[in-house]
TORTORMI-455491 format. One line per field, with one value per residue (C-alpha): residue number from 1; z, y, x. Coordinates in steps of 0.2 Angstrom, whole numbers. Layout:
N
nr (NUM, ...)
pz (Z, ...)
py (Y, ...)
px (X, ...)
//
This chain:
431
nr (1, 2, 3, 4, 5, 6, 7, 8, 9, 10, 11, 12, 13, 14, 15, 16, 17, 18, 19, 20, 21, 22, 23, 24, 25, 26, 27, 28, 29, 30, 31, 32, 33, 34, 35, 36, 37, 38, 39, 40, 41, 42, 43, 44, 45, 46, 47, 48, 49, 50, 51, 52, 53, 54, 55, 56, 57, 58, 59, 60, 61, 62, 63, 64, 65, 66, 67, 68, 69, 70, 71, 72, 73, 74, 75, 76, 77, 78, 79, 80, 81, 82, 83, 84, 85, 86, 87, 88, 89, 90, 91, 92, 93, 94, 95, 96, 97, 98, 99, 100, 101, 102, 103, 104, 105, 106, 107, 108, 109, 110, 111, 112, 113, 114, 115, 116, 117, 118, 119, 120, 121, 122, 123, 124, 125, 126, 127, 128, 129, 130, 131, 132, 133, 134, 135, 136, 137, 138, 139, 140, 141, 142, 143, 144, 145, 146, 147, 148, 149, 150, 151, 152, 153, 154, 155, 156, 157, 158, 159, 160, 161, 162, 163, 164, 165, 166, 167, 168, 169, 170, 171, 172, 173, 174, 175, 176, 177, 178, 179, 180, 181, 182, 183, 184, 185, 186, 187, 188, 189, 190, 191, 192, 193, 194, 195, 196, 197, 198, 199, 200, 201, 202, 203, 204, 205, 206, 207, 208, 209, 210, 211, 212, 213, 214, 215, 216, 217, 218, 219, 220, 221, 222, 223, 224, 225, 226, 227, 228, 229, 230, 231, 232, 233, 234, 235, 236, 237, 238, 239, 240, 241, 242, 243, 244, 245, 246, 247, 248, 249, 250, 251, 252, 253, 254, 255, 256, 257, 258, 259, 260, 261, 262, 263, 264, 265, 266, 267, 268, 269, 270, 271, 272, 273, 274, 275, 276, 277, 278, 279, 280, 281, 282, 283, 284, 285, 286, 287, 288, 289, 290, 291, 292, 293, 294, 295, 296, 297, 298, 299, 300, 301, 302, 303, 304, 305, 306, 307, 308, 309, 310, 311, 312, 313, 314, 315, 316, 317, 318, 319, 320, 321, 322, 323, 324, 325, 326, 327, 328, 329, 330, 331, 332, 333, 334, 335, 336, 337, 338, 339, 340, 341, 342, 343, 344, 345, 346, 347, 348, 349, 350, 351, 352, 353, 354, 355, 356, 357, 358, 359, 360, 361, 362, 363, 364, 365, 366, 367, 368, 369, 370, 371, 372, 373, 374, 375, 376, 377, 378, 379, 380, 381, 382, 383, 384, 385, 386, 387, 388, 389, 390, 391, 392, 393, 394, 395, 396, 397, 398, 399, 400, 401, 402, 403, 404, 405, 406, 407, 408, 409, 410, 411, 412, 413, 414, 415, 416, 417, 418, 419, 420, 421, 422, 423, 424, 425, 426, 427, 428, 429, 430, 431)
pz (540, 528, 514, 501, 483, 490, 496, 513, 514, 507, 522, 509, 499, 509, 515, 498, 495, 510, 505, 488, 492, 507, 503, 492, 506, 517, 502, 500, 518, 520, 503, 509, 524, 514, 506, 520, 529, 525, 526, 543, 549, 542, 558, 567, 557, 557, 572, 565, 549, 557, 568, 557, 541, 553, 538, 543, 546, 530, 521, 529, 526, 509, 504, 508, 499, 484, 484, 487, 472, 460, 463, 461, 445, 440, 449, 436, 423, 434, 437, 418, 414, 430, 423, 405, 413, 431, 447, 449, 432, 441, 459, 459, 449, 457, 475, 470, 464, 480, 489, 482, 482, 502, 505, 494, 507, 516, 504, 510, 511, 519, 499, 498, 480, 482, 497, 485, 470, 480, 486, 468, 463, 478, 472, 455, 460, 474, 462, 458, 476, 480, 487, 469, 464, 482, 480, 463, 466, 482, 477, 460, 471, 484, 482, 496, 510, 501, 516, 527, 513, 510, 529, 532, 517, 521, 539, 532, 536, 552, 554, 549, 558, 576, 572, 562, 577, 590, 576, 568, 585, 590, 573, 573, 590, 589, 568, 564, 554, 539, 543, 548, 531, 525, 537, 530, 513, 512, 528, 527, 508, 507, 515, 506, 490, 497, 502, 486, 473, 481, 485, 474, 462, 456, 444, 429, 434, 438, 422, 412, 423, 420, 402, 398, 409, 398, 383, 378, 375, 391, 390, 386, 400, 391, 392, 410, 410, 424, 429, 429, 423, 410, 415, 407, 414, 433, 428, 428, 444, 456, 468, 463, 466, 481, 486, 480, 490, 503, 503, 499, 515, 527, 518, 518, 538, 544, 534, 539, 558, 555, 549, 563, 578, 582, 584, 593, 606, 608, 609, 622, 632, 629, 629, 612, 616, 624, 610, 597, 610, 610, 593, 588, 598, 582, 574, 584, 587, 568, 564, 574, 567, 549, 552, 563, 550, 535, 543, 547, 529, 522, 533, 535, 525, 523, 518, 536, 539, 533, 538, 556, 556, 547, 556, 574, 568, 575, 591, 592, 584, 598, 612, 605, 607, 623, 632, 628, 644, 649, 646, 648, 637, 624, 625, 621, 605, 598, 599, 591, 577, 576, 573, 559, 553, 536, 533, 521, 511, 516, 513, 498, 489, 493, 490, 472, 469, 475, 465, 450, 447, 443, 423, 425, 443, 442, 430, 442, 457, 450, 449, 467, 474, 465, 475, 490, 485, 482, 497, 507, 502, 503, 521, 529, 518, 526, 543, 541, 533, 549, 560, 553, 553, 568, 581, 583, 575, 584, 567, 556, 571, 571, 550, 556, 566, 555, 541, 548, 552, 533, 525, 536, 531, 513, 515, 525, 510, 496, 486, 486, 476, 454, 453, 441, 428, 432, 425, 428, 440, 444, 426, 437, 448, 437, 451)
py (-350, -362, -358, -343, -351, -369, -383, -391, -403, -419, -431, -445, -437, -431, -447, -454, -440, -444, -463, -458, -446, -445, -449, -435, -423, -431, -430, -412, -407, -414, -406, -388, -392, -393, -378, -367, -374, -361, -347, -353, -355, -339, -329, -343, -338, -320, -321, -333, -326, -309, -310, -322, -311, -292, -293, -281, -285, -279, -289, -304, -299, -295, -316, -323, -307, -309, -327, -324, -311, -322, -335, -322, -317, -335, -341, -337, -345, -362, -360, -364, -375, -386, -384, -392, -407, -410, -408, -424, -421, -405, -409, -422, -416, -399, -406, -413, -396, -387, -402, -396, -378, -377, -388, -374, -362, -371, -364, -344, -336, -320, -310, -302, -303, -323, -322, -315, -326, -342, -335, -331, -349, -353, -343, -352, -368, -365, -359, -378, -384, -369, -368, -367, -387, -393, -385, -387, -408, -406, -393, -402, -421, -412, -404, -406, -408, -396, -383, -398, -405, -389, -387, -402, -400, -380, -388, -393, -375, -375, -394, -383, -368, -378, -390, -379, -366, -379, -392, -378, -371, -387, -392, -373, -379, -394, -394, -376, -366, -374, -390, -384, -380, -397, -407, -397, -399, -417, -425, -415, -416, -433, -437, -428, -435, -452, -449, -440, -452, -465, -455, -438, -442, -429, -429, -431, -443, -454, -450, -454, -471, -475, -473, -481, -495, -495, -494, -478, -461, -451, -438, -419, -406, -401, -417, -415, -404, -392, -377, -361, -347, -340, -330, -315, -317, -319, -300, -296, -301, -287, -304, -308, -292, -291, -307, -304, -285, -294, -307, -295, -285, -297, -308, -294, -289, -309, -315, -300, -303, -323, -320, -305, -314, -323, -307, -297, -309, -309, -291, -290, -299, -319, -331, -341, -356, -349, -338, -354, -363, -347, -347, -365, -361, -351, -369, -380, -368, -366, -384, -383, -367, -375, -390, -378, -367, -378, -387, -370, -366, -382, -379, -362, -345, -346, -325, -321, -340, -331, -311, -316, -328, -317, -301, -306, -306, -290, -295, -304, -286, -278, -288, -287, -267, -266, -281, -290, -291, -300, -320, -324, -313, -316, -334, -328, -318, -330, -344, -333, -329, -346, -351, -337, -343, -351, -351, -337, -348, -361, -347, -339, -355, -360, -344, -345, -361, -355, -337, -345, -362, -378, -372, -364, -364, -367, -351, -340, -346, -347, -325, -326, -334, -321, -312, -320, -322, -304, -298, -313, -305, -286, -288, -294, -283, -270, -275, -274, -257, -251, -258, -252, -235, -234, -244, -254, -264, -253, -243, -260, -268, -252, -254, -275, -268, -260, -270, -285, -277, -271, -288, -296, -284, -285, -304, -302, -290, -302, -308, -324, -339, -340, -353, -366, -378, -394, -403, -423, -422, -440, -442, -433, -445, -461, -476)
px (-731, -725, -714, -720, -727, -722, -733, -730, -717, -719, -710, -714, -702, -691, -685, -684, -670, -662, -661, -656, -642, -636, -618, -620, -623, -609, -595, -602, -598, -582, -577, -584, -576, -559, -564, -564, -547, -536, -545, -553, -536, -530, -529, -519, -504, -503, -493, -479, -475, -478, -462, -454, -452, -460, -476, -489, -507, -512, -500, -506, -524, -522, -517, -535, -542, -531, -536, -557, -555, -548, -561, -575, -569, -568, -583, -597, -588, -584, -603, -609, -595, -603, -621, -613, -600, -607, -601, -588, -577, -574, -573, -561, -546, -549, -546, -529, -525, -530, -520, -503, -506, -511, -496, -485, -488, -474, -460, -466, -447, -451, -455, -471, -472, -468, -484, -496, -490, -496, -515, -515, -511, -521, -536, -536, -537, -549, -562, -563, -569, -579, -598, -605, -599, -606, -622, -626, -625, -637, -648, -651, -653, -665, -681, -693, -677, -668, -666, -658, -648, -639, -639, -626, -616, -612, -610, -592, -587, -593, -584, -570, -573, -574, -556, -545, -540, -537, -529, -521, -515, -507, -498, -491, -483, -476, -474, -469, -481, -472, -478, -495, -498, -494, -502, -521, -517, -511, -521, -538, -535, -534, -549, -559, -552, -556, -575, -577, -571, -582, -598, -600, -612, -624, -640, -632, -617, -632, -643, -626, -623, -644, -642, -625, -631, -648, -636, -643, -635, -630, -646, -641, -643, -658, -668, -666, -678, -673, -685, -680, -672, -659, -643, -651, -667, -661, -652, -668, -677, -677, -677, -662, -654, -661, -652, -636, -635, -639, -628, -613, -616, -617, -603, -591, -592, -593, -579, -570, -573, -571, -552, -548, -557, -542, -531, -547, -547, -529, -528, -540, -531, -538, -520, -518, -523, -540, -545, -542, -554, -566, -566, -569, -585, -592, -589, -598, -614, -613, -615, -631, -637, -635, -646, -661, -658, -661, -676, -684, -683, -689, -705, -707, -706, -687, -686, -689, -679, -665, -668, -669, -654, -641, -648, -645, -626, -627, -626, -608, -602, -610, -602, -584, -589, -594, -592, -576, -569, -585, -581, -599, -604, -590, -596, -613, -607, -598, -612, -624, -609, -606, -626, -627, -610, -610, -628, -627, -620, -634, -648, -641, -642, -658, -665, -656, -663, -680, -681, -669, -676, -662, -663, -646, -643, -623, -623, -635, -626, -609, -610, -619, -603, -592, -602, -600, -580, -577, -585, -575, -558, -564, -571, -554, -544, -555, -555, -536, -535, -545, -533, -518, -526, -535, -525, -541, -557, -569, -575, -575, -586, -599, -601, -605, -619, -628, -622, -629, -645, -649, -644, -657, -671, -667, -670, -687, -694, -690, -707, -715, -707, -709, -723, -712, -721, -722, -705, -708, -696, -697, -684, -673, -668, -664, -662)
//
């Protein structure tokens, strides 16, 4: 049952990693966890602005979609310019960025046109903090703990995902939705500025800090010596393919859910500040479900790791079907969304890094989370559209049933892992 074309794990190893680049991991998480602040707070202010300026649902959908379609477009691009300058040149500047352009939100005078302007601006500079530069530095630092390593620094969203609605709830209140904006961009902004200027170092920051210190030329990317594949031959792999469908799907129908979840609650019934407890539920289950998930796939096959975890998804659709008046089992839904939560993030990168190699894996992975980004701003835009025309979520949470369900078989039928030459990985990790 162990992993397909991999060798059993190496606990040796693993804890070598560990020791080596855990501040990585934690720098990562609280970045990703900046990351996904807006948009996991996104719901929580459809009703201010909505009686504030009378914006329809669709309008206030159409922000975070705008936004998650601007950094797909960008994303493959941002990938390869990561593969060339590193991880922390990026990161760091980009943060900043993201600080100033939540906190803009603020200034929101009631024009559409202006509303779009900003989740444009906002898109932009979020390309720059996205999954690809956090997963990139991990993935390239671990190899054998690799699953568990990508399952704490995608935990961030779920960090996120668990404070933002009771947080964001509770600033709304007593600081305005004006100064809720603020308050996430500068205070969660600034921390993660902090943690990452003193911790976010990747492979090549510390092949450039081994060989300036050596007083030797910073290697190349090429005398890294990275496994893998080109751009133009992951185009090819029917592997690849298979991935990215699947990861589409089921991105498209969660994130969509994610972002309405708030107002489905409410709309059944389920007071404000209850449904931003309910909903922070799907944050703590998913910061459980990302550390069992990534120490599953570090030990076993992680295809069927992964089809099992994002098909039984379907499940928390089905209960907001037929069962939404049911507490218990609306608890029970949204524990198992929030244990599938975020790890298709988790599970699309490791099975990237699996089926792609490290060669060029901020390229191949840049155009999977464009993949990933344009499905997150389609599915809410979506869920939204449905709403307005129907009166209701109940077509949009059908398609999440059987959407679910495909996205997790596509997963199971993937092939085995590419059996990669040796590459001396030891130079990789300079002391």
């Amino acid at each position: 049952m162990h992993a397909p074309g991999r060798a059993l794990p190496d606990r040796t190893g693993q804890r070598a990693e560990w020791r080596r680049g855990w501040k990585l991991v934690l720098a990562s998480a609280v970045g990703f966890s900046f990351f996904s602040v807006l948009l996991a707070g996104t719901g929580l202010f459809f009703g201010p602005l909505g009686k504030e300026f009378g914006w329809s649902r669709s309008l206030l959908s159409a922000g975070p979609g705008i936004a998650t379609l601007v950094t797909a477009l960008l994303s493959p691009f941002y990938g390869a310019l990561i593969d060339r300058m590193g991880s922390r040149r990026l990161a760091l500047p980009g943060i900043v960025l993201v600080m100033g352009a939540m906190s803009s939100f603020a200034l929101a005078n009631g024009s559409p046109l202006q509303w779009i302007a900003l989740w444009v601006i906002f898109g932009v500079l979020l390309t720059t903090i996205k999954s690809t530069v956090w997963t990139t530095a991990v993935a390239g630092m671990f190899d054998e703990g690799r699953g568990l390593a990508l399952g704490v620094t995608v935990a961030g969203t779920a960090a996120a995902q668990a404070i933002v609605p009771p947080l964001g709830n509770f600033l709304i209140e007593h600081a305005g939705w004006r100064g809720a904006f603020v308050w996430f961009g500068l205070g969660w902004g600034g921390l993660t500025l902090l943690l990452c200027a003193l911790f976010f170092y990747d492979v090549r920051d510390r092949a450039r800090s081994a060989a300036q210190a050596a007083g030797e030329a910073a290697p190349a990317q090429g005398a890294l010596h990275l496994p893998g594949l080109t751009p133009r031959a992951a185009l090819r792999s029917r592997a690849i393919w298979q991935l990215a469908a699947s990861t589409f799907l089921v991105m498209a129908l969660t994130v969509g859910l994610g972002i309405h979840l708030f107002p489905i609650l409410t709309e059944a019934g389920v007071t404000r500040a209850n449904a931003a407890w309910l909903t922070a539920l799907t944050g703590v289950a998913g910061i459980v479900g990302k550390l069992v998930t990534g120490a599953l796939m570090d030990r076993y096959k992680p295809n069927w790791i992964g089809g099992v975890t994002v098909g039984v998804t379907a499940v928390t659709f089905i209960v907001l079907i037929w069962w939404i008046d049911s507490t218990a089992a609306v608890i029970f839904g949204l524990l198992v969304n929030g244990y599938a939560a975020g790890t298709k993030m988790q599970i699309c990168a490791f099975l990237t890094a699996g089926y792609a190699g490290m060669r060029h894996f901020g390229a191949i992975y840049g155009v999977m989370a464009a993949i990933v980004a344009f499905a997150s701003g389609l599915g809410p835009w979506l869920a939204g559209v449905v709403y307005d025309k129907f009166g209701g979520y109940g077509p949009f949470l059908w398609a999440g049933v059987a959407g679910c369900i495909v996205s997790g078989v596509l997963l199971v039928r993937l092939p085995a892992y590419p059996k990669w030459a040796e590459s001396g990985g030891a130079s990789l990790y300079p002391a």
